[in-house]
C-alpha positions as CSV (number, residue, x, y, z in Angstrom):
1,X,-30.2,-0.1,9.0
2,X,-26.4,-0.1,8.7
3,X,-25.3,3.8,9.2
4,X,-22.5,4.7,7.1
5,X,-20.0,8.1,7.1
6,X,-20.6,10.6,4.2
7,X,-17.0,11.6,3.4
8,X,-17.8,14.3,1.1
9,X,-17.7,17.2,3.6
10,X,-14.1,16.6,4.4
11,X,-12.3,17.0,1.2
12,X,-15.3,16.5,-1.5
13,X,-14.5,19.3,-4.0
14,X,-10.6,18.4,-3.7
15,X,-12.6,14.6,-5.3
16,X,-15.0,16.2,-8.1
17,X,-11.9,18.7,-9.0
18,X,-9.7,15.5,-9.5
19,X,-12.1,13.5,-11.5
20,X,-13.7,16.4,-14.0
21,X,-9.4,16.6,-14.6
22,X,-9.3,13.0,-15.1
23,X,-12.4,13.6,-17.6
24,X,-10.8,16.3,-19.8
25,X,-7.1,14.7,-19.3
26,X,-6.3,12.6,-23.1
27,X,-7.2,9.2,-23.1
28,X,-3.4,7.6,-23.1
29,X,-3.2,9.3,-20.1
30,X,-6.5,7.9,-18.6
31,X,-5.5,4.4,-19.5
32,X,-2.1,5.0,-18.0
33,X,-3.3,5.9,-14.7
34,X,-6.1,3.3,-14.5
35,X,-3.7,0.4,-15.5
36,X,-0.9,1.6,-13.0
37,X,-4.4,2.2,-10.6
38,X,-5.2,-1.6,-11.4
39,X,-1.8,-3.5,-11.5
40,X,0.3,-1.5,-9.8
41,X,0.8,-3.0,-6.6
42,X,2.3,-5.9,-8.5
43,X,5.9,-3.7,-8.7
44,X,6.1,-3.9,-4.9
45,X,5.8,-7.6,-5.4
46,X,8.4,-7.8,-7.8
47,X,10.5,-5.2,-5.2
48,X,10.4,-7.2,-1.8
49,X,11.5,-10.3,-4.2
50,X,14.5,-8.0,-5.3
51,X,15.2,-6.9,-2.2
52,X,15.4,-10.2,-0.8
53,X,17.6,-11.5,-3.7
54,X,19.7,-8.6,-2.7
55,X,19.8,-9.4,0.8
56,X,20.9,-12.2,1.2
57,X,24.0,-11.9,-0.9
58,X,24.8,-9.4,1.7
59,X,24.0,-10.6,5.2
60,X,21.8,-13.1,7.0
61,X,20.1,-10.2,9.1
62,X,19.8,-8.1,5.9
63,X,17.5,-11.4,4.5
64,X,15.1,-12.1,7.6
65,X,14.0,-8.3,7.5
66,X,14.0,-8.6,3.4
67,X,11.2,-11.7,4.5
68,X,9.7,-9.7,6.7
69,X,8.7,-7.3,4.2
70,X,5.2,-9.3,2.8
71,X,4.5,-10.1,6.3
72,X,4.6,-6.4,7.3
73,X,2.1,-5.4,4.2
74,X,0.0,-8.5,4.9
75,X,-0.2,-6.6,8.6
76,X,-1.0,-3.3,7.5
77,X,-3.3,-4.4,5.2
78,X,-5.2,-6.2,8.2
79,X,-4.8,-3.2,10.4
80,X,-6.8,-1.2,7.3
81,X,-9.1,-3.4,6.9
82,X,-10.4,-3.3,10.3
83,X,-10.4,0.2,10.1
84,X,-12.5,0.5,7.5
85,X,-15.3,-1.9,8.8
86,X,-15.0,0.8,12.1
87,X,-15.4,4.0,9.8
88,X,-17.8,2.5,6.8
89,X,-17.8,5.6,4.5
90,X,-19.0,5.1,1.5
91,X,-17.1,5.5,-1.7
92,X,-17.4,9.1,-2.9
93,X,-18.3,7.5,-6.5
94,X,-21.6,6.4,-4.3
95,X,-22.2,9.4,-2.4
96,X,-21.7,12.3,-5.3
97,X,-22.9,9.9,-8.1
98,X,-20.4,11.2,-10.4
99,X,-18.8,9.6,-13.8
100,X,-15.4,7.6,-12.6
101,X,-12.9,6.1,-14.8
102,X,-13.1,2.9,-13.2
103,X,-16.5,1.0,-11.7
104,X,-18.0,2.2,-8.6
105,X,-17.5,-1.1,-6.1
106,X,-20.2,-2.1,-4.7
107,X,-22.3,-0.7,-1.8
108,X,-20.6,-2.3,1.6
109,X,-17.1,-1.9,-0.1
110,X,-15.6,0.9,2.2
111,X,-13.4,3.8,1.0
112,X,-11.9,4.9,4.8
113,X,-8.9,3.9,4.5
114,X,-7.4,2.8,1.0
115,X,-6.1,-0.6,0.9
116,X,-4.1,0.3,-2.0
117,X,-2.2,3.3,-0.1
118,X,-1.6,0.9,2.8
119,X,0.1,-1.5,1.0
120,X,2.1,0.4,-0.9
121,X,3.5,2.5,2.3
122,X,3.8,-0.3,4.0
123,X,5.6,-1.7,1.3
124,X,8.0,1.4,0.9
125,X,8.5,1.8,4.8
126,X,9.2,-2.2,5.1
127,X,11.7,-2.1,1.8
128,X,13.6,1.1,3.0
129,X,14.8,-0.6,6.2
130,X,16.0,-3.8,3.4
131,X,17.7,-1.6,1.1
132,X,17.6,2.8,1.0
133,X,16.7,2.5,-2.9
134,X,14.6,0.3,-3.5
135,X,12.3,1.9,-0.6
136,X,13.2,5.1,-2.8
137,X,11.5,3.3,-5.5
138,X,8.9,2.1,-3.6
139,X,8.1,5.4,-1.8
140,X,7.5,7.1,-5.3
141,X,5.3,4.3,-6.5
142,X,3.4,4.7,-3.2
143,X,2.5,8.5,-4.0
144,X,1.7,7.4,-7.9
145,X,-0.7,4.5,-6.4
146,X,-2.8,6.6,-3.8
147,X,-2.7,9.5,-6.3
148,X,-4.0,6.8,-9.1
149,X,-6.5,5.8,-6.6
150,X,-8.5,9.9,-6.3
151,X,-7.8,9.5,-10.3
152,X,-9.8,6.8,-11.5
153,X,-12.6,7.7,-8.7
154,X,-12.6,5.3,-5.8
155,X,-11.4,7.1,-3.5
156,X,-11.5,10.5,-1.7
157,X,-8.1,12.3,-1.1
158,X,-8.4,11.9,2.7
159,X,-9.1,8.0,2.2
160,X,-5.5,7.4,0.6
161,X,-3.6,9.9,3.6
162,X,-4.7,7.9,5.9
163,X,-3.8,4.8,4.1
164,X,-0.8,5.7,3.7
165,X,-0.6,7.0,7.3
166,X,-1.9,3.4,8.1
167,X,0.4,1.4,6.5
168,X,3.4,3.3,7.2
169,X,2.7,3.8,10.6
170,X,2.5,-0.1,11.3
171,X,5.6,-0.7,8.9
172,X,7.5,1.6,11.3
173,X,6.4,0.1,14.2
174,X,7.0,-3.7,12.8
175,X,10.5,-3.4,11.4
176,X,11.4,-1.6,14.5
177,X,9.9,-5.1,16.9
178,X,11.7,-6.8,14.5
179,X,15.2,-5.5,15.3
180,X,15.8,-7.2,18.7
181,X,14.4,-10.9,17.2
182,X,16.4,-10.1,13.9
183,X,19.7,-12.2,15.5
184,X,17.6,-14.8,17.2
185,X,15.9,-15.7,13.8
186,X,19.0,-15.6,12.3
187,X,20.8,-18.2,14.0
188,X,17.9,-20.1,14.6
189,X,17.2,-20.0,10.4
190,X,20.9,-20.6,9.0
191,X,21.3,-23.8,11.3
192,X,18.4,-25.9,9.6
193,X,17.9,-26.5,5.6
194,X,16.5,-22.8,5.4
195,X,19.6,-21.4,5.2
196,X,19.2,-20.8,1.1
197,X,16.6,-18.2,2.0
198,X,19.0,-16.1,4.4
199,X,22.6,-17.1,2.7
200,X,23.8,-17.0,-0.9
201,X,25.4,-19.7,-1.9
């Protein structure tokens, strides 16, 4: 029998308070929340390719750490991952059987930590060192996505923290290896036919 970790005594009533606001919130508001909850992640997406664009029509350096930004997110969504296989709480839409605006997953699909809050932190960590507003940007949209994610019922308020603690954490810690490299790459890059991806032309 696989054991699992009951998350409900940690922050359970901060949950059900959310979700019975959620239930008596209008509709528009509902469908807002679950769409942003759904799709969101997408405008990070659309930031790093921004912030690259951007980059590059700035400085060389500016560019590699611009490309560094999915591989960062791609990291700290591993690092998550792994947690959660570690923690294996189930999701508080399993454990308090309550109404959520969006499906229950699926017994074996952990809540500790949210992926969603480690990408996006990631995300705004990684594109702050590329360019101060767009990690503005990005930082906001982080707090609307893990606060999106308690919304539509998936996820405990202690699960996105630490997802957010997660993926900024290993954001930090990756853009700041990255510095030393950053002029090694940058050389190494502009002197084949991957310049384009560094340099403007």
């Amino acid at each position: 029998m696989m054991l699992t970790f009951g998350g409900s005594s940690v922050d359970g009533f901060a949950y059900t308070d959310v979700v019975d606001l959620a239930h008596r919130s209008p509709g528009w508001l509902d469908g807002l929340v679950s769409v942003w909850s759904t799709y969101g992640l997408g405008l990070f997406a659309l930031l790093m390719v921004i912030g690259w664009w951007q980059a590059r029509r700035t400085a060389a350096a500016a560019a590699v750490r611009a490309l560094a930004v999915p591989v960062i997110v791609v990291l700290a969504y591993g690092v998550d991952a792994a947690l959660k296989l570690v923690v294996r709480e189930e999701r508080p839409c399993q454990s308090l059987h309550v109404s959520t605006l969006e499906a229950c997953p699926a017994p074996g699909d952990w809540s500790f930590p949210s992926n969603h809050a480690a990408i996006a932190f990631a995300a705004a960590v990684a594109l702050y060192s590329v360019s101060r507003r767009l990690g503005a940007v990005a930082a906001v949209a982080a707090c609307a996505m893990a606060a999106s994610r308690v919304w539509v019922g998936v996820h405990y308020p202690h699960d996105v923290a630490a997802g957010a603690a997660v993926g900024a954490l290993v954001a930090l810690l990756a853009v700041a290896a990255l510095r030393r490299p950053a002029d090694r790459l940058v050389r190494q890059v502009t002197a084949t036919r991957l310049r384009a991806l560094l340099v403007a032309s």
